[in-house]
N, C-alpha and C positions, 0 to 999 in steps of 0.2 A: 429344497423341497423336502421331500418329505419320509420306528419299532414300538415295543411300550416300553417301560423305562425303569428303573434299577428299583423303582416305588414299586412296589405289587398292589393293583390293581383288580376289584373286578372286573370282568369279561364287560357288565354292563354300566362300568362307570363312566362318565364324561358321553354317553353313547348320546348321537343327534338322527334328529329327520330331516332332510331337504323337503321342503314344503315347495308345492305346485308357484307358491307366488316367490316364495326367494326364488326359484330356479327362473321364473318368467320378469324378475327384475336383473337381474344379472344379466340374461339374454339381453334386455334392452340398452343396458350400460356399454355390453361390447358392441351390440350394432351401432349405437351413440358415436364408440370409439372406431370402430374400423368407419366408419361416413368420415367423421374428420379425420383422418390418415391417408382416405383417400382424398379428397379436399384438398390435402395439401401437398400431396403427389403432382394433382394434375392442376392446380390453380397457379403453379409458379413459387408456393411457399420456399422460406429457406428449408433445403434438404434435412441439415441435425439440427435440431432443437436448440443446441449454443449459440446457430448464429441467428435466432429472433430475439437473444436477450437484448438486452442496450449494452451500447459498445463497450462500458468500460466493466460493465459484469462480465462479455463476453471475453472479452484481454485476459481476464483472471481465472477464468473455467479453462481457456485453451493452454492458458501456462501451467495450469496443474494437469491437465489430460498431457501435456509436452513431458512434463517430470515424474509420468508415470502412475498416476494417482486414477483411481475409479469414480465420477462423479455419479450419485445416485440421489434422485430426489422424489419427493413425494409428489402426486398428479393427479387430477378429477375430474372427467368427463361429466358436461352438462348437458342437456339436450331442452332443444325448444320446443314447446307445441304450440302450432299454434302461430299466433302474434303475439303470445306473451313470449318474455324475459327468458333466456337462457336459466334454467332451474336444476338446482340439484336433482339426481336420479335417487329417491327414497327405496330401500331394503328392509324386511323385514326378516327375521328370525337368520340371518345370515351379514357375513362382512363382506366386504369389496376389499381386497389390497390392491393399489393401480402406483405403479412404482415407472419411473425412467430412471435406466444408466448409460454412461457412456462412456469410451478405452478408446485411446489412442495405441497402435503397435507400430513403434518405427520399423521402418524396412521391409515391413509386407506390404506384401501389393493383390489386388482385390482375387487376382485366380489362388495365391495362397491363401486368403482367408475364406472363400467361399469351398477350397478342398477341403478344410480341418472340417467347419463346420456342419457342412454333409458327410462327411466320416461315422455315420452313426455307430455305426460296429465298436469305435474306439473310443467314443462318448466314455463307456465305464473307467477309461483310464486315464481318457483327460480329465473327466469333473467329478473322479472319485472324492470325498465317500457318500458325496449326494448323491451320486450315480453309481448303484452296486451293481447294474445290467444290461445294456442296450443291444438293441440288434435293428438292423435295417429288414423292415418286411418286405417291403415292395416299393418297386421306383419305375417311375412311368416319365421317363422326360424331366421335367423340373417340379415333380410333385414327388414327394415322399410319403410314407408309413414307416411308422417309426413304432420300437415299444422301448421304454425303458422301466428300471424297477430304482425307484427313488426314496431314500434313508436320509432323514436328517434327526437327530437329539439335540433337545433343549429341556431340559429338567425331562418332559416325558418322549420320545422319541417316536416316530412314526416310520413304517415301510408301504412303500403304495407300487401295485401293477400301473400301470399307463401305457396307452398309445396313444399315439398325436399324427395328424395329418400337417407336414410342412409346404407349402407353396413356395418357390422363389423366382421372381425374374431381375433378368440383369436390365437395368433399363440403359445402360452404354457403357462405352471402356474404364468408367470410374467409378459407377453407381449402381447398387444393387438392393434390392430391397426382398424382405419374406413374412408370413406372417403365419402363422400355426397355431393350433385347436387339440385339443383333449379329446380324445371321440371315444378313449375307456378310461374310466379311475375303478380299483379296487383297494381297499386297505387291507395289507392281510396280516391276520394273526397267528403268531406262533412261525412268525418266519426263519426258516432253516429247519424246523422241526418234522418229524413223522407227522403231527396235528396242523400242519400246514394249512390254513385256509383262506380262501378270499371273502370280506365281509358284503354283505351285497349293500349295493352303490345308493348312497342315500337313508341308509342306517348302519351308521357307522360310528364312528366320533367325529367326524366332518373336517377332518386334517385338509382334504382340498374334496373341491365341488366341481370347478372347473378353474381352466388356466388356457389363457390366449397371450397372445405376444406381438410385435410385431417389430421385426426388426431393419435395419438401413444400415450401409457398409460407403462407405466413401473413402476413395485414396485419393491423398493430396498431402502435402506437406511431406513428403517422403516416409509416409506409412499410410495406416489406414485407418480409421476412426469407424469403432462399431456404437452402434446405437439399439438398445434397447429397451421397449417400453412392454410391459407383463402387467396385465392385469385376473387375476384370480379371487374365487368365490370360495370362502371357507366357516361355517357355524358361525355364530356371535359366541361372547365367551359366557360360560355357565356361569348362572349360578350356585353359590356354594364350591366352583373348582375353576372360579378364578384365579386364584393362587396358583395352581397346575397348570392348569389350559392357556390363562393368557399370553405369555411369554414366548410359549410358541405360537400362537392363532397370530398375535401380533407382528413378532418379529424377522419369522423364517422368512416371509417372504423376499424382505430387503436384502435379506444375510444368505438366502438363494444366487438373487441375483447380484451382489457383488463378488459372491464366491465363482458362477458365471464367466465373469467378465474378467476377474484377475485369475480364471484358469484358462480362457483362451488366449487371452496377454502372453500367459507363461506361455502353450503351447507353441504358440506362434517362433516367441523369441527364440524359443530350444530347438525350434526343427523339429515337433513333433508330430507333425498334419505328413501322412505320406501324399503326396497327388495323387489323384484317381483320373486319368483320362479322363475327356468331358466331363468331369462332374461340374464344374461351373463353367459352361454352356449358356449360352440364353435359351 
């Protein structure tokens, strides 16, 4: 996810607007996505995504999740109206990234993977230096508030404030599922400086607009297979600072979430999740 960058910049370069209609497409794309997530929750679907491929794709995705390997692939939510046809969701003045991955960790088992990951407090140390901040605000049962302060560089580099509300339930001794929401983005400028500030949300340079997620934990195989699927809303790429802006509008999100997944791989494998009583709870 997501300073400026070694280029010097004006204040008003690359700067965008969320417009009323990208923010009201985007809304519709994640309701699209969370309907079929549920869907497949409660209709009987295969649980991870690997095993609705066809048998002999899915033999080859489980042998590289087995040897360690992060599979991440590109995804698109279609919605129906209607009695017409399943259709693309059109955006305007904004992008969609809609990304799934997936990690296998031998030898955890689902109460240590559901500690690490509600550990938010240690978030900054697992998935440094995308995560320069986190702190747990508030926890009510199996609901979270979370804040974290999120730095990633690619030619121009971004710093963002965020909260995010996490839901999780365990749906039994193998199976756990979560899904989480953005409910503040700030980009801020001049971070670490006396000139410290936050850019107000929606004129900004549009590094992130919004970010939802939804994630699935399953143990079997004598570990535990995480699954995540993230989709996020960030500007289209300018013109005239395409050069600048696309590389990251495009790519951070992928390179987000496989940094992610082979930081909670490591955490896991090292012992670095403390347990917190109840925290995976149903």
């Amino acid at each position: 996810m997501l300073l400026l960058c070694g280029l010097t910049l004006l204040p008003e370069a690359g700067g965008a607007e969320l417009k009323e209609k990208t923010r009201a497409a985007f809304a519709r794309y994640v309701e699209a996505s969370e309907t079929r997530n549920g869907a497949e929750l409660s209709h009987g679907n295969p649980f991870l995504w690997v095993d609705a491929q066809p048998a002999a794709r899915r033999e080859a995705l489980y042998r590289q999740l087995r040897q360690g390997e992060v599979v991440v692939e590109r995804q698109e939510t279609r919605a129906r109206i209607g009695r017409a046809a399943e259709q693309r969701i059109k955006i305007e003045d904004g992008l969609i990234h809609h990304w799934l991955g997936m990690v296998f960790i031998p030898g955890a088992t689902l109460a240590q993977t559901l500690a690490l990951v509600q550990d938010y407090d240690r978030h900054q140390s697992i998935y440094q230096p995308d995560v320069q901040r986190s702190k747990l605000l508030d926890r009510r049962g199996n609901v979270f508030r979370i804040y974290l302060r999120l730095y990633k560089k690619k030619i121009i580099t971004g710093v963002l404030n965020t909260e995010h509300e996490v839901h999780y339930r365990v749906l039994d001794a193998t199976r756990a599922v979560s899904r989480s929401w953005t409910t503040r983005i700030a980009e801020v400028e001049d971070p670490g400086e006396p000139s410290e500030r936050e850019k107000p949300f929606g004129h900004d340079r549009g590094l992130l607009w919004g970010l939802h997620s939804w994630w699935r934990f399953e143990e079997k195989d004598g570990g535990v297979y995480i699954q995540v699927e993230s989709v996020s809303l960030t500007r289209d790429v300018p013109r005239g600072l395409g050069w600048l802006m696309e590389p990251f509008i495009r790519s951070v999100p992928r390179e987000l979430l496989l940094h992610i997944l082979r930081a909670t791989r490591a955490a896991l494998l090292q012992g670095v999740s403390t347990q917190t009583p109840g925290s995976a709870s149903p």
